[in-house]
VOLUMLUM-185717 format. One record per residue: residue number from 1; residue in one letter; chain; x, y, z of N, C-alpha, C in turn. Coordinates in steps of 0.2 Angstrom, whole numbers. Example, Ala and Ser with C-alpha at 12.3 -4.5 7.8 and 13.67 -1.06 7.14 Angstrom:
! VOLUMLUM-185717
R,1,A,A,66,-28,39,62,-22,39,66,-16,39
R,2,S,A,64,-11,35,68,-5,36,64,0,39
//
This chain:
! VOLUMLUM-185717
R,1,X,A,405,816,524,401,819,520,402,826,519
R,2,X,A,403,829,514,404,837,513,396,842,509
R,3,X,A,396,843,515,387,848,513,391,856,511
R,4,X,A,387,859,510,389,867,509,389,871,514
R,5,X,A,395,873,514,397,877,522,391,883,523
R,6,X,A,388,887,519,384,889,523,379,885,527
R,7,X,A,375,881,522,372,876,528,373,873,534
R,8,X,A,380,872,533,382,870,541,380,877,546
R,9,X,A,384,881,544,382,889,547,375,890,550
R,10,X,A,369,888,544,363,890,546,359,885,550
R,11,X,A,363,878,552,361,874,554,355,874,560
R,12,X,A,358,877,563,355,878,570,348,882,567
R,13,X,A,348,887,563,343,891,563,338,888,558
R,14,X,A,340,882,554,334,879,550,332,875,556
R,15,X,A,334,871,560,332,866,567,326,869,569
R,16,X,A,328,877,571,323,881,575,316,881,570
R,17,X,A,318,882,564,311,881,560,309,875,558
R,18,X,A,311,868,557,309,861,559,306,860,564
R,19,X,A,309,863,571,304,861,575,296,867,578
R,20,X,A,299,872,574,292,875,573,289,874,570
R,21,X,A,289,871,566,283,870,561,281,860,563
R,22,X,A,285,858,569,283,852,572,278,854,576
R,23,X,A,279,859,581,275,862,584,268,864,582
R,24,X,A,268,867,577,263,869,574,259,863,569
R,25,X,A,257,857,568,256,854,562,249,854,560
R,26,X,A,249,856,554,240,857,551,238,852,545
R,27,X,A,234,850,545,231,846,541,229,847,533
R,28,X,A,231,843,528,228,844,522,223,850,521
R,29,X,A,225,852,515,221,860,514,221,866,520
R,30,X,A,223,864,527,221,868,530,229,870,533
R,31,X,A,235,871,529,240,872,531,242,879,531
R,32,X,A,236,885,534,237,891,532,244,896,535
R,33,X,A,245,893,542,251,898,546,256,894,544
R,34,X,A,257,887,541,263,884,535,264,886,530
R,35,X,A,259,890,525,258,892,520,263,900,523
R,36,X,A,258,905,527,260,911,528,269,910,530
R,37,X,A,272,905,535,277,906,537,283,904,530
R,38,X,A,281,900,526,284,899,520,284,904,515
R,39,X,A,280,908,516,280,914,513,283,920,514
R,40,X,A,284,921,520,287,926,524,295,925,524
R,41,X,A,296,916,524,305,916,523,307,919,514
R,42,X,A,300,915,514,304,918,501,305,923,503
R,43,X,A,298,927,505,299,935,504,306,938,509
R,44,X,A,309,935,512,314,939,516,320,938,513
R,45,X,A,321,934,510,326,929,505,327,932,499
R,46,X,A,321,937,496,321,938,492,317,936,484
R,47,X,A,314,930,486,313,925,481,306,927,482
R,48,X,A,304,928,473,296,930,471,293,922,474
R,49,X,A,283,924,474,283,918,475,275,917,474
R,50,X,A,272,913,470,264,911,469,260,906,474
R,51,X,A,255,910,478,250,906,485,244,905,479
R,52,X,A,243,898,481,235,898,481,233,892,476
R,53,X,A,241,889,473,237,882,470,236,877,474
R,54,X,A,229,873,474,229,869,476,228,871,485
R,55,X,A,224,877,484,222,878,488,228,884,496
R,56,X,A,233,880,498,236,883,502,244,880,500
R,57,X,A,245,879,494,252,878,490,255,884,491
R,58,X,A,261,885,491,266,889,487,271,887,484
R,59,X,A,271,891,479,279,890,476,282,896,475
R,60,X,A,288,895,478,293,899,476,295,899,467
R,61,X,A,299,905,465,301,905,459,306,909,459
R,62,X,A,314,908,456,319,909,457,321,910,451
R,63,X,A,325,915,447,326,915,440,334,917,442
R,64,X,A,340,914,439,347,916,441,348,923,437
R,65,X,A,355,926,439,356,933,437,357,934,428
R,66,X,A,359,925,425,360,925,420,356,924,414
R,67,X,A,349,925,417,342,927,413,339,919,412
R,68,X,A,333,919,410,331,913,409,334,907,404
R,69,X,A,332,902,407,334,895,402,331,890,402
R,70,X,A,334,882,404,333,879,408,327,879,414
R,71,X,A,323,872,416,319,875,423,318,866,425
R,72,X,A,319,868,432,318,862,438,314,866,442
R,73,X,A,310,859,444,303,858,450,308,855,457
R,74,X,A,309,857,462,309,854,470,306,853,474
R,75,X,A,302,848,474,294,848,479,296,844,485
R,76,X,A,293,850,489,291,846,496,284,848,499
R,77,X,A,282,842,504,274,840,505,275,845,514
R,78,X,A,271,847,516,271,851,521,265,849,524
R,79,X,A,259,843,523,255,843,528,256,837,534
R,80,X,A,252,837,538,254,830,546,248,828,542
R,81,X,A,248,823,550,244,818,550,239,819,557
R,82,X,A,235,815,555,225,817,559,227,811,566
R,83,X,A,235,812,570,234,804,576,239,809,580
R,84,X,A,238,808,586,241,811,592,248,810,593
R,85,X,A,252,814,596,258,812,596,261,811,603
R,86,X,A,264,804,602,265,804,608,272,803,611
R,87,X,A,276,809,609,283,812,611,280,817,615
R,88,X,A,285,819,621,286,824,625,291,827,624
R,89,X,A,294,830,622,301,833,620,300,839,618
R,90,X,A,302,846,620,299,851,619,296,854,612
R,91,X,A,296,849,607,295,853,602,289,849,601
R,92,X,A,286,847,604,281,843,601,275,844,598
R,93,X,A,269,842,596,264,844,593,260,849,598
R,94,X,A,260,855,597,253,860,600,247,859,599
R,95,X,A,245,853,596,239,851,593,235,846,595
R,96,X,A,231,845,597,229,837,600,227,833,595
R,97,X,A,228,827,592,225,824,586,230,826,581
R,98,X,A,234,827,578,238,832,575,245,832,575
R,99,X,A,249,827,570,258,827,573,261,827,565
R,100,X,A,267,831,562,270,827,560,273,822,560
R,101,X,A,272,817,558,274,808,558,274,804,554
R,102,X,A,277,812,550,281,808,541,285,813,541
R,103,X,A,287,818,543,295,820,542,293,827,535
R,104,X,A,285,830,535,285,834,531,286,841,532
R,105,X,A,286,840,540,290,847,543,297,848,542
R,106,X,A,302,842,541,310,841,536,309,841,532
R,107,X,A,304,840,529,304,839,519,303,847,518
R,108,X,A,300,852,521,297,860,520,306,863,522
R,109,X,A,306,861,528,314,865,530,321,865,526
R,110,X,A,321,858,523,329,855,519,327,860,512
R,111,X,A,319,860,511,318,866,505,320,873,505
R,112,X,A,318,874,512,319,880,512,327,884,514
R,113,X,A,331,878,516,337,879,516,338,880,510
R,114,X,A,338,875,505,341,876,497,337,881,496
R,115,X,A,332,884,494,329,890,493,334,898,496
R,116,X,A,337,898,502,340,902,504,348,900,503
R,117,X,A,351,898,501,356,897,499,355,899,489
R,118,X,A,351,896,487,351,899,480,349,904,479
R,119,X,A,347,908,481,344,916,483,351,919,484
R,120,X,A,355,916,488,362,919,490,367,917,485
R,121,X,A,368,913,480,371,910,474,368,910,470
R,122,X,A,366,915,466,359,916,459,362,914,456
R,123,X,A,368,915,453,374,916,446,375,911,441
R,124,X,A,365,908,440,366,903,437,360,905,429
R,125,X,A,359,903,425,353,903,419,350,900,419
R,126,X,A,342,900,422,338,896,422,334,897,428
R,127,X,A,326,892,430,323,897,436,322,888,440
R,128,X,A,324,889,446,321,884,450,315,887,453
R,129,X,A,310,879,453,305,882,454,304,878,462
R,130,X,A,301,881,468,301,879,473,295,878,475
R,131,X,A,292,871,476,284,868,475,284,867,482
R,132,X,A,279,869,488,278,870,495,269,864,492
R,133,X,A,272,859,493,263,855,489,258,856,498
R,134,X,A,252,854,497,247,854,504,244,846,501
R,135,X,A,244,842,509,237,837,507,242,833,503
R,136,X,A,247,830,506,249,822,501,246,819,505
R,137,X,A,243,818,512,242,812,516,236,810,512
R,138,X,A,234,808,509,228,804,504,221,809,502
R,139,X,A,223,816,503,221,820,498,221,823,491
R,140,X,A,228,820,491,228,822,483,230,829,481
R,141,X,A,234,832,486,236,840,484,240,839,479
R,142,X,A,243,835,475,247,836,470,244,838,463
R,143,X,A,237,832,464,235,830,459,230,840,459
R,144,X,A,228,842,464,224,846,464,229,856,462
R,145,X,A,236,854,464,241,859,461,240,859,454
R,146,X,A,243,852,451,240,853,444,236,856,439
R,147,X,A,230,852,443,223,857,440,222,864,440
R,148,X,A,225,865,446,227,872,447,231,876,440
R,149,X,A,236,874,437,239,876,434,246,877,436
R,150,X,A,249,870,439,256,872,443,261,870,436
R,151,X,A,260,866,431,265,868,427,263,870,418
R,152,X,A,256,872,420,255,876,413,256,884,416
R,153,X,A,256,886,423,259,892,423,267,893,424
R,154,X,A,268,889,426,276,886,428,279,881,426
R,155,X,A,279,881,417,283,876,415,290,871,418
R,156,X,A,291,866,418,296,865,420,299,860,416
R,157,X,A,305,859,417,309,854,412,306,847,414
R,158,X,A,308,847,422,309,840,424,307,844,434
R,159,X,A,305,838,436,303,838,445,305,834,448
R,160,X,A,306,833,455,311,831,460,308,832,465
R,161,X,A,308,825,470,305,825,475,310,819,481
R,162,X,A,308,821,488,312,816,491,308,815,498
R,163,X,A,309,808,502,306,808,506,312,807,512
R,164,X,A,310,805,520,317,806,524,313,798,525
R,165,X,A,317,792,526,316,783,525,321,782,532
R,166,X,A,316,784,537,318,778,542,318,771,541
R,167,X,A,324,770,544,328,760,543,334,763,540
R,168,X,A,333,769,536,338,768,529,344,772,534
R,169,X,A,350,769,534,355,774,536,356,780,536
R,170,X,A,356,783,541,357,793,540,360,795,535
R,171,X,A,358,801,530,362,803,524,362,799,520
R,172,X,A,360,791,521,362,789,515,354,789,509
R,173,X,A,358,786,503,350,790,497,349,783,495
R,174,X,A,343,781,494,339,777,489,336,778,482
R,175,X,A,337,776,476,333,778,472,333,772,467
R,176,X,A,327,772,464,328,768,459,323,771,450
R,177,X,A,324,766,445,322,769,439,317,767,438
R,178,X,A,310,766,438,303,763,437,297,763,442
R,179,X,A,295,762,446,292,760,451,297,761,457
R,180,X,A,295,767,460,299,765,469,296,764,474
R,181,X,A,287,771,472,284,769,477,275,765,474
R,182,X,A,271,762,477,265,756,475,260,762,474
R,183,X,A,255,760,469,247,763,468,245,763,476
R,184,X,A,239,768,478,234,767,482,229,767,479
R,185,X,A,224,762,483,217,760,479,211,757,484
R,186,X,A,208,760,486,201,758,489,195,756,490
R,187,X,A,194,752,492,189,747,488,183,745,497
R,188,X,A,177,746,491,172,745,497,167,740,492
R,189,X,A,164,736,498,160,730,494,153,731,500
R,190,X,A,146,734,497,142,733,501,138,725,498
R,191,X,A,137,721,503,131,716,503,126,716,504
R,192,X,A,120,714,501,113,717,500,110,710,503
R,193,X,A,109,704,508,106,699,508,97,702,511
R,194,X,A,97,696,516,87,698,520,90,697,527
R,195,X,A,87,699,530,89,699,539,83,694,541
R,196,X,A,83,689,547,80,684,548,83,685,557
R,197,X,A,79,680,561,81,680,567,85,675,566
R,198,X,A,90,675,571,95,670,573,94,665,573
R,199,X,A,89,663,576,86,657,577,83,653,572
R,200,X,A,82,655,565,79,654,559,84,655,552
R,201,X,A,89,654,552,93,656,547,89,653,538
R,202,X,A,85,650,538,83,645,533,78,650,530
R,203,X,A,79,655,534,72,663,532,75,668,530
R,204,X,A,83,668,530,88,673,529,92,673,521
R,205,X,A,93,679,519,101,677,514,105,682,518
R,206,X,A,108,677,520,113,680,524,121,681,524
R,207,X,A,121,690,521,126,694,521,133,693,526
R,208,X,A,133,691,530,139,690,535,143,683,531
R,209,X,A,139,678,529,143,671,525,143,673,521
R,210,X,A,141,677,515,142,680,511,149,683,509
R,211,X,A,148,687,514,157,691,516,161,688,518
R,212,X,A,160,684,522,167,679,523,168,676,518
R,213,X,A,165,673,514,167,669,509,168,673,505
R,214,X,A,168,679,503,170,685,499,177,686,500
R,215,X,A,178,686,506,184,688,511,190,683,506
R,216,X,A,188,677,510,192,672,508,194,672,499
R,217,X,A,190,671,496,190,670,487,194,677,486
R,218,X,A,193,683,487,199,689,487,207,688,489
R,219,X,A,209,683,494,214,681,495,218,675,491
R,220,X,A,214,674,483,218,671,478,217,675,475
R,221,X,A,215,682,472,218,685,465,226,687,465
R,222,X,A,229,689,472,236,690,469,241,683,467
R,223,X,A,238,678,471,242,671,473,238,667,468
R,224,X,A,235,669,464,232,664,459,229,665,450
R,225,X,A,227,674,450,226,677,443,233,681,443
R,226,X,A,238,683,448,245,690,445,250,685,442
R,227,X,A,252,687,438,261,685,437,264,683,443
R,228,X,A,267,678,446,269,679,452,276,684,454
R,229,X,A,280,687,447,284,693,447,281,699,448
R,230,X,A,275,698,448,269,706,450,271,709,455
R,231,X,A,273,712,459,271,714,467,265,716,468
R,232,X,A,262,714,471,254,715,472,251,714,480
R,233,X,A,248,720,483,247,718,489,237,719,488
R,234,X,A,235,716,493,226,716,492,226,715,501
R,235,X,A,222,718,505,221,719,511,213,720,512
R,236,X,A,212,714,517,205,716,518,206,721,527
R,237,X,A,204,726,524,205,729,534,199,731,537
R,238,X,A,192,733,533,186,731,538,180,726,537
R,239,X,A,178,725,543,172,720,542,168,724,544
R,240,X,A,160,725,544,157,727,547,149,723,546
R,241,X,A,147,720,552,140,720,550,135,719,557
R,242,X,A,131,717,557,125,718,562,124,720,567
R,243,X,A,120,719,572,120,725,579,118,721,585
R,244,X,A,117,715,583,111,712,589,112,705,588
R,245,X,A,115,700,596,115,693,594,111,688,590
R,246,X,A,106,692,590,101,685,589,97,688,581
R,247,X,A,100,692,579,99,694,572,103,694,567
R,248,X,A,103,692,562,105,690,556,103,698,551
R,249,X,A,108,700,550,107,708,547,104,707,540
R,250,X,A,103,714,537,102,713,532,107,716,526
R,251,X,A,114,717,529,119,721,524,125,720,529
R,252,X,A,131,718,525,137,717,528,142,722,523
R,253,X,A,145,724,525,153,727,522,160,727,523
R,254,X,A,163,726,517,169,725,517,174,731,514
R,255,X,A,178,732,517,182,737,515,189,734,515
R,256,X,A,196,736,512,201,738,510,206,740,503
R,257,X,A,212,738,506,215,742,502,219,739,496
R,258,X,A,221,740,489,225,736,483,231,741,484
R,259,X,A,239,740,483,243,742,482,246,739,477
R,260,X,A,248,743,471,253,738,465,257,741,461
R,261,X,A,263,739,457,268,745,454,266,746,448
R,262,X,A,260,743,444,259,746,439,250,746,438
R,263,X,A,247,750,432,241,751,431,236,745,428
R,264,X,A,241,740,423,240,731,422,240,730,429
R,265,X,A,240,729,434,240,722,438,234,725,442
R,266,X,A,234,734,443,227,737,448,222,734,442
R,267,X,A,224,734,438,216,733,432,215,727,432
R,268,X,A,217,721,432,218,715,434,214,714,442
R,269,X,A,217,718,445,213,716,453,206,718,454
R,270,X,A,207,723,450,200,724,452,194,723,446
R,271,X,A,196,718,441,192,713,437,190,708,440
R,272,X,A,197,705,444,193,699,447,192,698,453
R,273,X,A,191,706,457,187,709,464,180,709,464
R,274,X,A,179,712,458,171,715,456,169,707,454
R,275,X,A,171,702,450,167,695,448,166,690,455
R,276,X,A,173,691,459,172,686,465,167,688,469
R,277,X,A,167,693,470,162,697,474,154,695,475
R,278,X,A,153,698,466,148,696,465,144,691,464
R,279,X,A,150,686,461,147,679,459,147,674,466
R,280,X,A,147,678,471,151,673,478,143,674,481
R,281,X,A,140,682,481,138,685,485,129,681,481
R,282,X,A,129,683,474,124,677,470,124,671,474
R,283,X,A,128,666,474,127,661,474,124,660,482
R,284,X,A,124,667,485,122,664,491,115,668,492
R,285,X,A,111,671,488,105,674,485,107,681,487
R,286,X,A,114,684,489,114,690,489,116,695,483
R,287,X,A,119,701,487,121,705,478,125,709,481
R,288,X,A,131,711,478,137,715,482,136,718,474
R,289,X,A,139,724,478,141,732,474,149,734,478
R,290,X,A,150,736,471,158,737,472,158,743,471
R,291,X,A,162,748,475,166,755,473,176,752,475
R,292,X,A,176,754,466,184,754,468,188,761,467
R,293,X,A,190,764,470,192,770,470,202,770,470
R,294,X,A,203,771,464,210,775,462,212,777,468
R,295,X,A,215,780,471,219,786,472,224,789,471
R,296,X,A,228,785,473,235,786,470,236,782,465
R,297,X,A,241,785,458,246,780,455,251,777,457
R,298,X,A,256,770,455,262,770,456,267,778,455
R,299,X,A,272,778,460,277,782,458,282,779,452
R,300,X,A,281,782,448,288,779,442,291,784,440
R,301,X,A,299,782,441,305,787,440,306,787,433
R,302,X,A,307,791,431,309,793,423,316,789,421
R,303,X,A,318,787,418,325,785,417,332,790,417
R,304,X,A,328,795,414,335,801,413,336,803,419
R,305,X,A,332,805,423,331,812,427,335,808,433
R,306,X,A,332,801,436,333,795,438,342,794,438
R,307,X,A,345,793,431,351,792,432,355,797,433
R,308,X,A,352,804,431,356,810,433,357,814,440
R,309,X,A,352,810,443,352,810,452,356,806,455
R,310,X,A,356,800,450,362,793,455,367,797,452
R,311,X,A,369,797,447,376,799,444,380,802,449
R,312,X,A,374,811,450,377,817,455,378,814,462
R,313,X,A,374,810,466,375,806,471,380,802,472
R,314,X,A,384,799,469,387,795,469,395,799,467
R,315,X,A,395,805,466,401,808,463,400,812,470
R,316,X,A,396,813,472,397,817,480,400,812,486
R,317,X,A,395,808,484,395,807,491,399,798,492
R,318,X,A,401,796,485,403,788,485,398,783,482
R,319,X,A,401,779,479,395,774,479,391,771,485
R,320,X,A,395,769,491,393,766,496,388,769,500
R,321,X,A,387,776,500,380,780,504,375,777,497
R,322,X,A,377,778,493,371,778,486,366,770,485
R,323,X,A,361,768,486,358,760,487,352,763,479
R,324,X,A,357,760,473,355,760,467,355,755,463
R,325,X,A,349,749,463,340,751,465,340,749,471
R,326,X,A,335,752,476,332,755,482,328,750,482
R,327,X,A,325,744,485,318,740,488,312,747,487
R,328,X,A,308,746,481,304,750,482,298,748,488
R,329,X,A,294,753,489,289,753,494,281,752,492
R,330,X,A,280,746,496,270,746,495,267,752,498
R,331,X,A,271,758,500,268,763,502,265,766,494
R,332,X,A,260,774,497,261,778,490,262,785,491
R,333,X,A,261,786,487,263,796,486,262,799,479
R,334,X,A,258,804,484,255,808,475,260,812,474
R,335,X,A,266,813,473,272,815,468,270,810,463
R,336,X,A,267,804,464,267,801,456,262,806,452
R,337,X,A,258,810,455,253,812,447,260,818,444
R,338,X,A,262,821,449,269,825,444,270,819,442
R,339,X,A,275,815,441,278,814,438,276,809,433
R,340,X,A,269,809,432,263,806,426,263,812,422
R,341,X,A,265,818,421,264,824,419,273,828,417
R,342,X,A,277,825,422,282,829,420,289,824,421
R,343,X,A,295,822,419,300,818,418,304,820,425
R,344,X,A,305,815,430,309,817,435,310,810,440
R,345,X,A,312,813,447,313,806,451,313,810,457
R,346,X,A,310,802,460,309,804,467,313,799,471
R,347,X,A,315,802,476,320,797,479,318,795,489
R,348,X,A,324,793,492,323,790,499,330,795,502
R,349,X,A,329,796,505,332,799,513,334,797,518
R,350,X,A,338,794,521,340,790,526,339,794,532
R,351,X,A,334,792,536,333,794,544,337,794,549
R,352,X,A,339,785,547,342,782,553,337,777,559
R,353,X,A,339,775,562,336,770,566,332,775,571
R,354,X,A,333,782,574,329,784,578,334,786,585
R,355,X,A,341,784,585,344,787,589,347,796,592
R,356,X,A,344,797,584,344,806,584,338,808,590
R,357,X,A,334,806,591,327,807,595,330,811,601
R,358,X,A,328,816,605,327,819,611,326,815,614
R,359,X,A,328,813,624,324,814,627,317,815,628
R,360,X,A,311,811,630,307,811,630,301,808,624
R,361,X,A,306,807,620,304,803,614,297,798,617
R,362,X,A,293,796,613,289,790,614,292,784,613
R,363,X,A,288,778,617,292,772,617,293,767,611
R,364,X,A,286,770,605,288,767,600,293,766,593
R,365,X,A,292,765,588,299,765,585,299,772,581
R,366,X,A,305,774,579,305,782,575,303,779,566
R,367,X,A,296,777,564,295,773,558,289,779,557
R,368,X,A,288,780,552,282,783,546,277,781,551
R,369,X,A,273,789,551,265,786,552,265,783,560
R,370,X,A,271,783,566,270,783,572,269,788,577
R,371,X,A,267,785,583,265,792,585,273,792,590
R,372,X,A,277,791,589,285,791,592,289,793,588
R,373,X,A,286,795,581,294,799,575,296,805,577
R,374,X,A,302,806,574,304,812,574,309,813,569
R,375,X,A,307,819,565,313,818,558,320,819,563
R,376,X,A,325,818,559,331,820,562,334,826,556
R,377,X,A,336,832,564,340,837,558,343,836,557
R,378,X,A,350,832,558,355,830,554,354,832,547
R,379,X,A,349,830,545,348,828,538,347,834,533
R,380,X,A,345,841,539,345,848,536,348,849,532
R,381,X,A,357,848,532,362,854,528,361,849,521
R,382,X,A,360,841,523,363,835,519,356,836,512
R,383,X,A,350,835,514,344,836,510,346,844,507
R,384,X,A,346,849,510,346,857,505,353,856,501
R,385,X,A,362,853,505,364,853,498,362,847,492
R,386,X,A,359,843,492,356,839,487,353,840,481
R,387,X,A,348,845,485,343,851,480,349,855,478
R,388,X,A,352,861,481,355,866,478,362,860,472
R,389,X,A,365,855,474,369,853,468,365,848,462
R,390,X,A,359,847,464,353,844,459,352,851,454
R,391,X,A,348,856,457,347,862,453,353,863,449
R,392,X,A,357,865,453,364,869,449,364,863,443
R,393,X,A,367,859,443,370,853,438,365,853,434
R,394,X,A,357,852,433,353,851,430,353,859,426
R,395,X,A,351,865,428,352,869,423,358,870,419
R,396,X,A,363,868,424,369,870,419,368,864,413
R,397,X,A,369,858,415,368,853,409,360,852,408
R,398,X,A,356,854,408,347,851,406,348,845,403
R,399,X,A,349,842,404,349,833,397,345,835,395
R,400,X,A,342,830,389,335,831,386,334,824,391
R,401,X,A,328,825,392,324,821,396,317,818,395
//
């Protein structure tokens, strides 16, 4: 694999900023000494830069020496996660409750390599714009950059996004044209029955049989109302109801979660979420109220931007690193509202299996969301030249998109 020899050069010194900002990891919205240190490197780099959408975003703004043209978006997400980390290895979280364990301290560093390297190689027409987002972990900092004005002040042609995919072989890329990553969607079901003593059921309506019956008729809408070519997941993951053996409550609740690759099949679920619910929870003289809460959209790759990424990929690095289409993922990610808003692609990044880990690593596996991951730097020089040969290629050629 051939990276940009500076890269290799800086390698050592972006590591040291990876694992600072391992060490340091702060929570949605509250990514303040993330924000200040991403700031401190533009400004030493050289690179203008606007704080404050979406509350503790930055974005860098880079205009080459050959005057405006062309413009590309690079986004990387920079908050952790609210769960303990259970690696010893020096770099580890300073934070109790508090780890990296998605790789969004890699996704901030591989940016900010390519950010310092095109600082150092302007000599192009056109402005990269460098999106430091807060709050993907299911806050919605993307959506709330927007609002902000991230590209009615910062127009841009087309956006780009990538994550690091442990399993996926190191360096190697995933991407595909449509749906890569699933909607998030949350769904709470309160049951309103009569509470009775235990001993007397015949005096109750009773919200617990309610629920379970609930439970069960929710596990036929994807297997019985979707397309069977839908992918659709539906998960019941709380129950919650009374306090005392020998009481029959007077309220049960259900909670979980829908994930699907497009907006037809969420609509669909939760049409015949809200009827089973209700008509299950009637027949047994109760009343269930439904909140179904959006959050995320599917991620959908744009076609152009999409092929323009494989293309470069595959001229770099071979087809055989390139896995064009990718298994999309029931996970989700708010890069989908950019790219409900702007023409672009988001892709996968190969981890590796977990062998890159230090010494003292935790015992469980190096997967998303554990408290045992560790991004691998390897992947430092390999992610920043993808950005800097993405940018370049895209301003010089801009497809129409």
């Amino acid at each position: 694999m051939t990276t940009l020899p500076p890269l290799d050069l800086w390698h050592d010194e972006f590591i040291a900023i990876r694992r600072d900002l391992h060490q340091h990891p702060e929570l949605g919205y509250e990514e303040f000494r993330t924000a200040d240190k991403i700031a401190d490197y533009l400004q030493s780099w050289g690179i203008p830069f606007h704080r404050g959408l979406g509350g503790t975003g930055v974005v860098g703004i880079l205009t080459g020496t050959q005057g405006t043209g062309p413009t590309i978006g690079l986004r990387a997400d920079i908050d952790a996660l609210p769960m303990p980390e259970q690696n010893q290895f020096a770099h580890k979280s300073q934070h109790d409750g508090v780890m990296h364990a998605c790789g969004h301290d890699g996704h901030t560093t591989m940016l900010l390599a390519a950010a310092k390297y095109l600082a150092q190689h302007n000599h192009f027409k056109g402005t990269v714009y460098f999106i430091f987002q807060p709050a993907e972990e299911g806050l919605g900092g993307a959506k709330k950059m927007i609002e902000d004005g991230l590209f009615t002040q910062f127009p841009m042609d087309a956006v780009f996004g990538l994550h690091n995919w442990p399993t996926l072989p190191t360096g190697h890329f995933g991407l595909r044209t449509g749906a890569i990553m699933a909607s998030s969607n949350i769904f709470v079901i309160d049951i309103q029955g009569k509470g009775a003593h235990g001993a007397m059921p015949h005096l109750a309506a009773d919200p617990i049989m309610a629920a379970t019956s609930i439970v069960q008729g929710l596990q036929t809408i994807v297997s019985r109302y979707l397309d069977p070519q839908e992918p659709a997941v539906l998960s019941i993951t709380q129950l919650h109801a009374g306090s005392a053996d020998n009481v029959i409550p007077d309220t049960a609740q259900i909670r979980g979660t829908v994930r699907t690759f497009s907006s037809q099949a969420t609509d669909q679920i939760e049409e015949h979420l809200r009827r089973i619910s209700q008509q299950t929870a009637a027949a047994m003289s109760c009343q269930a109220y439904i909140d179904f809460d959006r959050r995320y959209p599917p991620t959908v790759n744009h076609a152009i931007p999409t092929q323009f990424c494989a293309d470069l990929l595959k001229n770099w690095l071979g087809e055989a690193s390139v896995i064009d289409p990718v298994v999309p993922s029931m996970a989700a990610e708010d890069f989908s509202f950019m790219l409900e808003n702007v023409p672009g692609c988001y892709l996968f990044l190969g981890n590796g299996d977990g062998d890159h880990r230090l010494a003292g690593h935790g015992l469980g596996p190096c997967t998303l969301h554990n408290g045992s991951y560790d991004f691998n730097d390897a992947l430092i020089p390999i992610g920043a030249t993808y950005w800097v040969k993405l940018a370049l290629a895209w301003l010089k050629q801009a497809p129409a998109s």
